[in-house]
VOVEXLO-419069 format. One line per 10 residues: their letters; for each residue y, z, x of N, C-alpha, C. Coordinates in steps of 0.001 Angstrom, whole numbers. Layout:
A	Y:Z:X:Y:Z:X:Y:Z:X | ...
***
This chain:
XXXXXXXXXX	10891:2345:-12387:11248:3488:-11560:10662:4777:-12131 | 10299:5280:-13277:9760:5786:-14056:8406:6405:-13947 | 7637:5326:-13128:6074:5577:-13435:5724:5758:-11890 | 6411:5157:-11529:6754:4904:-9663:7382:5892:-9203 | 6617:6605:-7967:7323:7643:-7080:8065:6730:-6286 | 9787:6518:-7033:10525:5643:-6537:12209:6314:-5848 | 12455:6539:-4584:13705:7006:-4326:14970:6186:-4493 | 15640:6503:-5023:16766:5307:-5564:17492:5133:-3635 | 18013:4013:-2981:18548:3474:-1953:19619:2498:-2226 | 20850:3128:-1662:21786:2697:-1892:22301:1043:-1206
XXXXXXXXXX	21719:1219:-430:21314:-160:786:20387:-1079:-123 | 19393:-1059:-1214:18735:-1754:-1381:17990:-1623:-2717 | 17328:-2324:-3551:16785:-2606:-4818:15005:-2990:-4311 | 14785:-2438:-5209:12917:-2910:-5521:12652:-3546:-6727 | 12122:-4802:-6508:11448:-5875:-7580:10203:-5701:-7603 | 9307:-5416:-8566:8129:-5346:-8430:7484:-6679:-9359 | 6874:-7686:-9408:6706:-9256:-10013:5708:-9010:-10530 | 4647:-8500:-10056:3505:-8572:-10967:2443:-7023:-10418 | 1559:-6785:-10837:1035:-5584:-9687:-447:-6576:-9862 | -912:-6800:-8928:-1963:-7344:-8553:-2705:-6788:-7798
XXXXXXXXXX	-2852:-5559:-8198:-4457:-4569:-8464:-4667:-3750:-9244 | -6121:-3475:-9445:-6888:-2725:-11044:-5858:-1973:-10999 | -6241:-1438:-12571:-5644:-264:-13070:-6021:1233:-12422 | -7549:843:-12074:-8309:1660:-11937:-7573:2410:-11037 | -7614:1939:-9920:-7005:2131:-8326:-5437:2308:-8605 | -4687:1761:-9626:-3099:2412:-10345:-3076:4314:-10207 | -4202:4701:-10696:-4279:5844:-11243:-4456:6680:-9617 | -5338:6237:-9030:-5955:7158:-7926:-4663:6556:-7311 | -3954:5706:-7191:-2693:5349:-5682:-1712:6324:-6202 | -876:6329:-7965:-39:7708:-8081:-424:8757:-8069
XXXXXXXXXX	-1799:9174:-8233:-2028:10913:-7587:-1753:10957:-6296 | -2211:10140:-5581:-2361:10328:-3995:-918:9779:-3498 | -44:8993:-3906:1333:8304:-3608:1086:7602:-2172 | -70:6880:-2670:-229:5326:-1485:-139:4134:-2000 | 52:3312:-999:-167:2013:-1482:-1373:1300:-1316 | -1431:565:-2219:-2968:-211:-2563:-3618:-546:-634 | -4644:-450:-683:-5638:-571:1104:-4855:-1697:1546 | -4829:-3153:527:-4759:-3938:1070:-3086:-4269:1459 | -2280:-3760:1126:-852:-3696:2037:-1074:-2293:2713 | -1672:-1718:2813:-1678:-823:4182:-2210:-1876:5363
XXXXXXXXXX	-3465:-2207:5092:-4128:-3025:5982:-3389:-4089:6748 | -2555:-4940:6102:-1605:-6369:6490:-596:-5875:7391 | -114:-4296:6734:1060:-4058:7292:517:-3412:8745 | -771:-3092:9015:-1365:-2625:10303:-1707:-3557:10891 | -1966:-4994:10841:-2548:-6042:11323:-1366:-6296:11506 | -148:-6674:11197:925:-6942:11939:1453:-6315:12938 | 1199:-5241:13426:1399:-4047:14507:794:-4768:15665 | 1333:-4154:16872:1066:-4732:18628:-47:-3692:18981 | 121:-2417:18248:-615:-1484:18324:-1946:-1293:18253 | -2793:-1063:19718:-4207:-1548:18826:-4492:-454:18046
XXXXXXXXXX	-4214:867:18244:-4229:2169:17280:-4243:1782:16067 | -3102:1013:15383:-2903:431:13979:-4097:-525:13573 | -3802:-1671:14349:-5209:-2399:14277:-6767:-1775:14236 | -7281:-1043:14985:-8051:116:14588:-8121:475:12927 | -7298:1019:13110:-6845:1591:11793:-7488:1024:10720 | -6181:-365:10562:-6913:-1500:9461:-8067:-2020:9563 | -8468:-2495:10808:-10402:-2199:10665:-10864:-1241:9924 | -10323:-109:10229:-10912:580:9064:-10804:982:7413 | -9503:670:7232:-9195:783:6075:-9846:-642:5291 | -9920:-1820:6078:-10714:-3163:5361:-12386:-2659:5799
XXXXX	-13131:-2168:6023:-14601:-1617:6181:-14146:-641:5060 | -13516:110:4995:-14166:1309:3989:-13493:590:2102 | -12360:43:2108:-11656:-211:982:-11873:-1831:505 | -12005:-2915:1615:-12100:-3967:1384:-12576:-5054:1279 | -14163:-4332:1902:-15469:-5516:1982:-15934:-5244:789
***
């Protein structure tokens, strides 16, 4: 919780198991307070939205090929 821009929720707990991406990209996601392309991307490909879908096309062209 510490290193993580993390809001404590009284409804609920965060497990984090392993972080399975660079360090590199660690550094640039807490300046910027995003999450790694590739759960932006999944979580837009699950959307009905083609706006979202869009989207993650683009975020996998610019972050993930």
């Amino acid at each position: 919780m510490q290193q993580l821009p993390l809001l404590a929720d009284r409804q609920g707990t965060v497990e984090i198991l392993e972080q399975f991406w660079p360090e590199e990209l660690q550094e640039v996601l807490s300046e910027q307070k995003a999450v790694p392309p590739l759960i932006a991307y999944a979580k837009l490909m699950t959307s009905l939205d083609s706006r979202n879908r869009e989207t993650a096309e683009r975020i996998k062209a610019q972050y993930l090929n």
